[in-house]
C-alpha positions in Angstrom: 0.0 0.0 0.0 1.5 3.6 -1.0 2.1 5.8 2.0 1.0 9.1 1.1 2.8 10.8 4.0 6.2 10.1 1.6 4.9 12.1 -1.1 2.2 13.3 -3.6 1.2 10.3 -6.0 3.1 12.4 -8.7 6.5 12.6 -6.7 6.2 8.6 -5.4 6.0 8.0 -9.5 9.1 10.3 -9.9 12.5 8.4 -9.9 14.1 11.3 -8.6 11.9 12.5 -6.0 14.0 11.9 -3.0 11.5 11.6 0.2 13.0 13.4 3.6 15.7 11.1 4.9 13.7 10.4 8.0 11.7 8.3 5.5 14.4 7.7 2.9 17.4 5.8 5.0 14.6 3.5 6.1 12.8 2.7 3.1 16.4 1.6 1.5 17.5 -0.4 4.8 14.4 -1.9 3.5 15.6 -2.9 0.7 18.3 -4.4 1.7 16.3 -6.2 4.3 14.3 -7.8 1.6 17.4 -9.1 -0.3 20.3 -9.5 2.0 20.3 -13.3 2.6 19.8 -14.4 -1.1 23.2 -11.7 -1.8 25.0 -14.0 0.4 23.6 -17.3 0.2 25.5 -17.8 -3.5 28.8 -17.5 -2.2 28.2 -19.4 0.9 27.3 -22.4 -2.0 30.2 -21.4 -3.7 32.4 -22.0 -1.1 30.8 -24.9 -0.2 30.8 -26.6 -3.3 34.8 -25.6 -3.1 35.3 -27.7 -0.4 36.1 -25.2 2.5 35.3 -25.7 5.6 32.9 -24.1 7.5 34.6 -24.1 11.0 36.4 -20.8 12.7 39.2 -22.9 12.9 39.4 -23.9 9.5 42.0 -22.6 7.0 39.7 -21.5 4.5 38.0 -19.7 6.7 39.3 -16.0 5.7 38.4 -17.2 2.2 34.9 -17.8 2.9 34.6 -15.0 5.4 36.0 -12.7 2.2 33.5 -14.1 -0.3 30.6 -12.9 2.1 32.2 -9.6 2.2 32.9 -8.9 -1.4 28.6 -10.1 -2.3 28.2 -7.1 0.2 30.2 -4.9 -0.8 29.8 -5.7 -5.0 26.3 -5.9 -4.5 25.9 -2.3 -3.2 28.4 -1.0 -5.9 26.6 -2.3 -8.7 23.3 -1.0 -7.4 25.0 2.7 -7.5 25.4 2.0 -11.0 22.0 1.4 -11.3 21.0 4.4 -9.3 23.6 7.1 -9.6 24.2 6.3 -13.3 27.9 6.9 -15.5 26.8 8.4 -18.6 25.2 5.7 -20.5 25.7 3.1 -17.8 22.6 2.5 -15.0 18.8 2.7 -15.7 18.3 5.8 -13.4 16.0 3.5 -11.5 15.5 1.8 -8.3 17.0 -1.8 -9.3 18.5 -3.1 -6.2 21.3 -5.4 -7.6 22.4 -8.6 -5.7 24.7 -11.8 -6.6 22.7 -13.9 -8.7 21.3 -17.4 -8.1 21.3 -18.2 -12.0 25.0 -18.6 -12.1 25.1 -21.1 -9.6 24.7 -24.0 -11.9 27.7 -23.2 -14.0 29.8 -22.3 -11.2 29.5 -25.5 -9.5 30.7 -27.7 -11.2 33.8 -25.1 -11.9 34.8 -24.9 -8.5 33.6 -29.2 -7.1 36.2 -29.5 -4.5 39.2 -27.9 -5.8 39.0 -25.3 -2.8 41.4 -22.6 -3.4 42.9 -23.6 -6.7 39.5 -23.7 -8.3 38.7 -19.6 -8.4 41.1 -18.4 -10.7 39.2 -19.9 -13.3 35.9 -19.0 -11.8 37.1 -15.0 -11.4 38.5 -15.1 -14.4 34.8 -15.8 -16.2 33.2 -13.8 -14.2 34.9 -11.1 -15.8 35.0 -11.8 -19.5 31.0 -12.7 -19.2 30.8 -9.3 -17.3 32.2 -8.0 -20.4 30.4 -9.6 -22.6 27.1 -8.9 -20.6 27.7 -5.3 -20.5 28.1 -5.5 -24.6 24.1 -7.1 -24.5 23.2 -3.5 -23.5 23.9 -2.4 -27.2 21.2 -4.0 -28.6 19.2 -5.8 -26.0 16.6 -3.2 -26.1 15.9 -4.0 -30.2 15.5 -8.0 -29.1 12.5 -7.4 -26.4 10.3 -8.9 -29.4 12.1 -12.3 -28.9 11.7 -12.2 -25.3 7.7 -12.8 -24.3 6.6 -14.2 -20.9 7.0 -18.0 -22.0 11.2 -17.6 -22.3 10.8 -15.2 -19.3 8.6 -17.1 -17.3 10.7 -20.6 -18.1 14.1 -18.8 -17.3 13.0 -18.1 -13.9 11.3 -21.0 -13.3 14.4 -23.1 -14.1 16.6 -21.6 -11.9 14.3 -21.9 -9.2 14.5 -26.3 -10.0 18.0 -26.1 -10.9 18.6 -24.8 -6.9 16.1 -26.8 -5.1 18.3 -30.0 -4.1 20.5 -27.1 -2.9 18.0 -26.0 -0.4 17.1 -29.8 0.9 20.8 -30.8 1.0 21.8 -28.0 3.0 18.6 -28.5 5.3 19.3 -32.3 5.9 23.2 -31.6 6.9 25.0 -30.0 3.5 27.0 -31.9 1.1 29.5 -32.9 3.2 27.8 -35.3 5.3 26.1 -37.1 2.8 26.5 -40.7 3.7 26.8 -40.4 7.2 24.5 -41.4 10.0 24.0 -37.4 11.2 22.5 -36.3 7.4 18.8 -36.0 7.6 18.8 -36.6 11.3 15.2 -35.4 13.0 17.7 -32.5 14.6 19.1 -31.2 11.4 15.4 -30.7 9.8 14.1 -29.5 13.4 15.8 -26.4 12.4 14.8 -25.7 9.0 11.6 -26.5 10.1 11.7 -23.5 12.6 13.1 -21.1 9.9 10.1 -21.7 7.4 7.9 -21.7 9.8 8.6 -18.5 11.3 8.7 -17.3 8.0 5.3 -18.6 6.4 3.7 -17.0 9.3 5.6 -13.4 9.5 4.9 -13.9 5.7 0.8 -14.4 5.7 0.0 -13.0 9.0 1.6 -9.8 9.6 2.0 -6.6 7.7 5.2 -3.9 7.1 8.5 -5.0 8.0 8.1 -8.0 9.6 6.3 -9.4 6.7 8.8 -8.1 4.1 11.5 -9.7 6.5 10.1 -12.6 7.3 13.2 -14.5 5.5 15.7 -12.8 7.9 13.7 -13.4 11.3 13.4 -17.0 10.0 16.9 -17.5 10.4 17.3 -14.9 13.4 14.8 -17.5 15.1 16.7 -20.9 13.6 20.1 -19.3 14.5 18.5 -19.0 18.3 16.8 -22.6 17.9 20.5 -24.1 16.2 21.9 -22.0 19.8 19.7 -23.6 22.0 19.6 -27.5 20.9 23.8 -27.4 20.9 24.6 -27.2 16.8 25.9 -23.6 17.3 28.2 -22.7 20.6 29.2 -19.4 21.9 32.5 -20.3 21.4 32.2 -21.1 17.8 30.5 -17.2 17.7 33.4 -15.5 19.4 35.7 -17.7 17.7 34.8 -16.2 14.2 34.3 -13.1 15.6 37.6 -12.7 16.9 39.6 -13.6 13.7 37.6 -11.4 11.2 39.3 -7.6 11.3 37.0 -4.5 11.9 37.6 -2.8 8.5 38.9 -4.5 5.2 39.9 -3.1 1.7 38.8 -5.6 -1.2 42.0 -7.3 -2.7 42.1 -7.2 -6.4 43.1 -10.7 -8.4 43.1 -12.5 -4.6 42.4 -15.7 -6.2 44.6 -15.0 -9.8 42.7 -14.8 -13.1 42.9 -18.0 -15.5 41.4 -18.4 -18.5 39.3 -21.3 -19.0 36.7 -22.5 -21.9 34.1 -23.4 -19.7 33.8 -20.4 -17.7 34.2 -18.0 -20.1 31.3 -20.1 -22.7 29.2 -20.6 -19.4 29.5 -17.5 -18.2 28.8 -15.4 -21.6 26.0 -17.9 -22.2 24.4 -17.3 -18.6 24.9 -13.5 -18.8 22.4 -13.7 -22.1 20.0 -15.1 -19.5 20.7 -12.4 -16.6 19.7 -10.0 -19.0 16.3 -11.5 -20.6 16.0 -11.6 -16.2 16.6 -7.8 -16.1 14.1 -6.9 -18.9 11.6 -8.7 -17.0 13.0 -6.9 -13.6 13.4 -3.5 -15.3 9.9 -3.8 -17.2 8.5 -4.7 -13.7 9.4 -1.4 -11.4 8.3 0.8 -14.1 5.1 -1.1 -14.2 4.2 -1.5 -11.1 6.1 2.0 -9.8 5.0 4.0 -12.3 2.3 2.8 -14.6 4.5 2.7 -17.7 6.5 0.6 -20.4 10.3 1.0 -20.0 12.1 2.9 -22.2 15.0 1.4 -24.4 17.2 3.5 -22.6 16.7 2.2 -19.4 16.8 -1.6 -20.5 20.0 -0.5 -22.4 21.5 1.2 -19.1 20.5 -1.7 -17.0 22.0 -4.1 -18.9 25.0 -1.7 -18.8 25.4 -1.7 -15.5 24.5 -5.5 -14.8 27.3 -6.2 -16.5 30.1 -3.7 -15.6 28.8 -4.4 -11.9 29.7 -8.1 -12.5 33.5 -7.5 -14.3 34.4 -5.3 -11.3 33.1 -7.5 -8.8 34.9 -10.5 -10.5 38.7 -8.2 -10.4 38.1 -8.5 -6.4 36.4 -11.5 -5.9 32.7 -10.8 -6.1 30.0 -12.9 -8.0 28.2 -12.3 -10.4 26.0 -9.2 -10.1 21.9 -9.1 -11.6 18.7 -7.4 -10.5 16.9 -8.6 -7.7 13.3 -9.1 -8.7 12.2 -9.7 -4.9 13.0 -5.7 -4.7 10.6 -5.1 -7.7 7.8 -6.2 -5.5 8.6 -3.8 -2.7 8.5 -1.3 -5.1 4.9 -2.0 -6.1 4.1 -2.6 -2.7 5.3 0.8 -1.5 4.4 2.8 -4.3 7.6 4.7 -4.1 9.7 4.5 -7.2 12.7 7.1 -6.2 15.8 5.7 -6.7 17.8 7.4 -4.3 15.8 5.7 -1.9 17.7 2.5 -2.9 21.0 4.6 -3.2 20.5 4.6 0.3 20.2 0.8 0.6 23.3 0.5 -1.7 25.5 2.8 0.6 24.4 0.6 3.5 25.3 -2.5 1.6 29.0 -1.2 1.1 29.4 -0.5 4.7 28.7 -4.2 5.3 30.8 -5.5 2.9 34.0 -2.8 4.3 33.2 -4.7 8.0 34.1 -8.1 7.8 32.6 -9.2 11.3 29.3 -8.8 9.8 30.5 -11.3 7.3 31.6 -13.2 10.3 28.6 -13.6 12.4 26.7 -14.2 8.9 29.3 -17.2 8.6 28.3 -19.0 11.8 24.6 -19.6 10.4 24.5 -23.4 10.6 24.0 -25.1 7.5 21.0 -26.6 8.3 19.0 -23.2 9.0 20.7 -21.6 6.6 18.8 -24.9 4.6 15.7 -24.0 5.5 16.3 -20.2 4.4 17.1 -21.1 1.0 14.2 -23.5 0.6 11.5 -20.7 0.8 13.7 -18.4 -1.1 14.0 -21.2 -4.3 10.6 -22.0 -3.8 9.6 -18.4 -4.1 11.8 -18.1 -7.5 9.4 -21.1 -8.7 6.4 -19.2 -8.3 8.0 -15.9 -9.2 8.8 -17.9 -12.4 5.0 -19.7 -12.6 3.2 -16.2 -12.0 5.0 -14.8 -15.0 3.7 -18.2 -17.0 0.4 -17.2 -15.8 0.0 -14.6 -18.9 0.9 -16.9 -21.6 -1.9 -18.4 -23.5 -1.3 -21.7 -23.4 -2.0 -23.3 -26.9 -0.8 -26.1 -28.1 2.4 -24.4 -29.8 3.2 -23.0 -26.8 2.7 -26.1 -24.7 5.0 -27.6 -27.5 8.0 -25.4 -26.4 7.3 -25.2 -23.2 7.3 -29.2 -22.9 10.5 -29.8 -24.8 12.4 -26.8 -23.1 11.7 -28.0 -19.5 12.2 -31.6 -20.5 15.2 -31.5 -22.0 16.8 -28.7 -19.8 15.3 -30.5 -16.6 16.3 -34.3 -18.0 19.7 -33.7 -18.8 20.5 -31.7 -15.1 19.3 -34.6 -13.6 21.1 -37.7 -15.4 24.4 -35.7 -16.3 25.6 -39.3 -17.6 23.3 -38.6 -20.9 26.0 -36.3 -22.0 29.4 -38.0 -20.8 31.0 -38.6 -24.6 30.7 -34.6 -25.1 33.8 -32.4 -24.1 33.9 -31.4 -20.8 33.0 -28.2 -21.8 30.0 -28.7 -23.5 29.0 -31.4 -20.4 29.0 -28.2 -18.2 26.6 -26.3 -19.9 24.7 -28.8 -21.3 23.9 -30.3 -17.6 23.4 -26.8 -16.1 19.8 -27.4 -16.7 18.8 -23.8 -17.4 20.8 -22.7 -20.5 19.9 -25.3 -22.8 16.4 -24.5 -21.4 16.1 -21.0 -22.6 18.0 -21.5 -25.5 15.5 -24.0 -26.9 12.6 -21.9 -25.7 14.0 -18.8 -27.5 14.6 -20.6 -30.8 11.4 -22.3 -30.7 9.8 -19.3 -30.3 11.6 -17.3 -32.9 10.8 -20.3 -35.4 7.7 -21.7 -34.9 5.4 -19.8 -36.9 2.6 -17.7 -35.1 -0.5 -19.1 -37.3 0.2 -23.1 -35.5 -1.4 -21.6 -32.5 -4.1 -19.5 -34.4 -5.1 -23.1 -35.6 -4.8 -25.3 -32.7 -6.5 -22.9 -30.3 -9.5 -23.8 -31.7 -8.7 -27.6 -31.2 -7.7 -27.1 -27.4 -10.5 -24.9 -26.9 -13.0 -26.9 -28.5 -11.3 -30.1 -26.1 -11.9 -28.4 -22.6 -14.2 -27.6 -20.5 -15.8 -24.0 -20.4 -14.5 -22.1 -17.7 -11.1 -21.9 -20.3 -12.3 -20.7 -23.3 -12.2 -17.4 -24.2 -8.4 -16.4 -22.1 -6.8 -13.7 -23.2 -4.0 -14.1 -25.5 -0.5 -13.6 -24.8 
C-alpha cells in the first residue's frame, strides 16, 4: 500500500523524488532487508561446493569469510550503477542489484572440491561474461520482441528447480555429510523447520517489516533454535568473531585470473540469461512503480550496468551481479519509485561489505538453517517464475516449447551421464539445466510460426471444459 505521507502520487512515481531522509534511510534499509540473505547465500554455495570448511578454525575460513564480504560490498556497488548512473551506464532507476542465483549452476561444477585452486578460473569468467554482458546492453533493447513471458517465465522458473536440491541438502546436513548417520537426522530438519515456519507465518499474518522480512527473522529465530539444541556454541560465535578484522579493503586478483573455456562459454551464455532476467525486472518497477512501459534506454542502461557491476566484482572476488526481482515487489508494494531511496540501501550495503565481522557472524549460520532459508527463497523463484507463466496463453504451440524446453533442460541436469562422450565443456553447460532451457525456448519461439497456434487454439479450446475458453492471448 502507498504511503501518502512520503509524497504526492506524482512525486512517489518520480525516480528522482528523493522523500526526507527520516523516510528515505529507512525505506532503502528496507531494501536491503528484503534481499540480504539471497546476496550472500550464492557465495556461501560457492564456497561450499569448493570444499572449505565451515569451521572458525578452518583454514579456508578467511576465504569464505572474504567471499561474504565482497557479495556485500559488490552488490551495493553495482546497485550505484543502477542508481547514480555513469553516462550511459545504470537505468536511473530503483533496481537493487544482488549476486545472482542463475549462475550457480555453471559455477559448480567449476569450483567441485578444488578449494582454493579452483577460483582463478571462476574469477576469471566472471569477468570476461561481465564484459560480454555489458556488450548485451547495445542492442538488448531492439530483441524485447524475442523475449515474451513463455522464455521469461521458463528462465525463472528453471533456476528456481536447478537450486532446489540445494536447499534440501543443505537443510538435511550440507553436502558434506552425505552418507553419514547425522545427514537427515530429525535435529538437522528440526531447524529448518523453525526457519520456514517462522517465515510462512511473518509472511501471511503480519504486515510492514516483519512481513517483508520474514526471511531474515526465520533464520534470526533458527540461529536461536540451532543456539539452543547445541549445533551452534558461543564459542564457535566469538571464535569467528575474533579472527575477522574490523575494517577490510577488497584485494584485487586475490584468487589470480585463469582463462578457461568453460567459464568464459558458461558465463557469456548465462549473462544472455541475466539480461532477458533484467528486462523482465526493469519492465517490472516501471510497471508496477509508475504505470509505464520501460524505455529502451533504461533496458540498455541496466543491462549496462548488470554487467560492468559483474566484471568489477569479479577483479576482487565478487559474484556475479543481476537485479533482484524480490525488490521489484517492494517497489509495487510501496508505491515509491525514487531511486535514491535505494542509493540509500546500496551505501548501507558497502558498509557491510567494508566490515568483515558482519561477514563473520553471517558465517556462523548453521547449515541446516541456513537450509531452511534457502528452501522458501527457491521455492519463491518457482512461483516468481510460474506467476510470470500465468500470462501466456497456453496453446498447443506453446505447450509444445514449453514441454521440450523443461524436459530437456530438466532431463539432462538430472542424469548428467546422458552427456558423458561430449567435451567437458559442453558437459558443463549442457547439464546446467537452465541454459539449454532458454536456448530452446528462445529458438522455438523465434521459429515456430505464429499461425500453428491460431489453428490449434481452436482444437484445445473446442477439447476443454468452459470455464477456459475465451483467455486472453498472450
Amino acid at each position: 500500500m502507498t504511503d501518502t505521507s512520503i509524497g504526492t502520487p506524482e512525486q512517489l512515481r518520480d525516480p528522482d523524488y528523493t522523500p526526507a531522509l527520516s523516510r528515505a534511510i529507512p525505506l532503502g534499509i528496507q531494501h536491503v532487508l528484503a534481499m540480504f540473505v539471497s546476496n550472500v547465500t550464492p557465495a556461501i554455495i560457492v564456497a561450499g561446493a569448493a570444499g572449505f570448511g565451515f569451521g572458525s578454525n578452518s583454514p579456508d575460513f578467511p576465504e569464505l569469510l572474504y567471499l561474504i564480504q565482497m557479495s556485500m560490498l559488490f552488490a551495493g556497488v553495482a546497485t550505484l550503477l543502477q542508481t547514480i548512473t555513469i553516462g550511459p551506464v545504470g537505468a536511473g532507476l530503483p533496481i537493487v542489484q544482488g549476486t545472482s542465483f542463475a549462475f550457480i549452476p555453471i559455477m559448480i561444477p567449476l569450483v567441485a572440491g578444488k578449494g582454493v585452486d579452483g577460483l582463478a578460473a571462476l574469477f576469471g569468467g566472471i569477468v570476461i561474461g561481465g564484459v560480454f554482458h555489458a556488450s548485451l546492453g547495445l542492442f538488448i533493447g531492439k530483441i524485447r520482441f524475442a523475449l515474451p513471458p513463455l522464455v521469461t517465465g521458463l528462465v525463472v522458473t528453471m533456476i528456481g528447480l536447478a537450486l532446489v536440491k540445494i536447499g534440501i541438502q543443505y537443510a538435511a546436513g550440507g553436502v558434506p555429510a552425505i552418507g553419514t548417520p547425522e545427514y537427515g537426522s530429525l535435529l538437522n530438519w528440526s531447524a529448518a523447520l523453525v526457519v520456514i515456519v517462522v517465515t510462512l507465518g511473518l509472511k501471511f499474518f503480519t504486515k510492514g517489516m516483519l512481513s517483508i522480512s520474514a526471511v531474515l527473522i526465520g533464520l534470526i529465530a533458527g540461529y536461536f533454535y540451532a543456539l539452543g539444541v547445541g549445533m551452534l556454541t558461543f564459542e564457535a560465535i566469538s571464535g569467528s568473531w575474533g579472527r575477522s578484522a574490523a575494517f577490510a579493503l577488497p584485494d584485487p586478483f586475490r584468487y589470480g585470473f585463469e582463462f578457461s573455456a568453460a567459464a568464459i562459454i558458461g558465463f557469456c551464455l548465462m549473462a544472455f540469461i541475466s539480461a532477458i532476467e533484467t528486462v523482465g525486472d526493469v519492465s517490472g518497477i516501471t510497471k508496477g512503480g509508475a504505470g509505464r512501459e520501460a524505455t529502451d534506454a533504461e533496458i540498455e542502461g541496466a543491462t549496462y550496468a548488470d554487467g560492468l557491476g559483474t566484471a568489477v566484482a569479479g577483479v576482487f572476488g565478487g559474484l556475479p551481479n543481476t537485479s533482484f526481482s524480490q525488490n521489484v515487489g517492494l517497489i509495487a508494494m510501496t508505491g515509491v519509485m525514487s531511486r535514491h531511496v535505494v542509493t540509500f540501501g546500496a551505501l548501507f550495503l558497502i558498509l557491510c561489505g567494508l566490515v568483515p565481522k558482519v561477514g563473520s557472524v553471517i558465517r556462523t549460520i548453521p547449515i541446516e538453517v541456513l537450509g531452511g532459508g534457502v528452501i522458501v527463497m527457491f521455492g519463491m523463484v518457482v512461483a516468481a517464475g510460474m506467476s510470470i507463466l500465468s500470462d501466456v496463453d497456453w496453446n498447443r504451440r506453446n505447450m509444445v516449447i514449453f514441454a521440450i524446453s523443461i524436459s530437456i533442460g530438466l532431463g539432462l541436469q538430472l542424469e548428467p551421464g546422458a552427456v558423458q562422450h561430449l567435451p567437458s565443456t559442453l558437459q558443463i553447460l549442457m547439464t546446467s539445466g537452465l541454459l539449454p532451457a532458454a536456448l530452446i525456448a528462445i529458438v522455438l519461439n523465434l521459429i515456430l510460426p505464429e499461425d500453428l497456434a491460431d489453428d490449434t487454439t481452436k482444437e484445445v479450446s473446442g477439447g476443454m471444459s468452459g470455464h477456459n475458453k475465451g483467455r486472453r492471448p498472450n
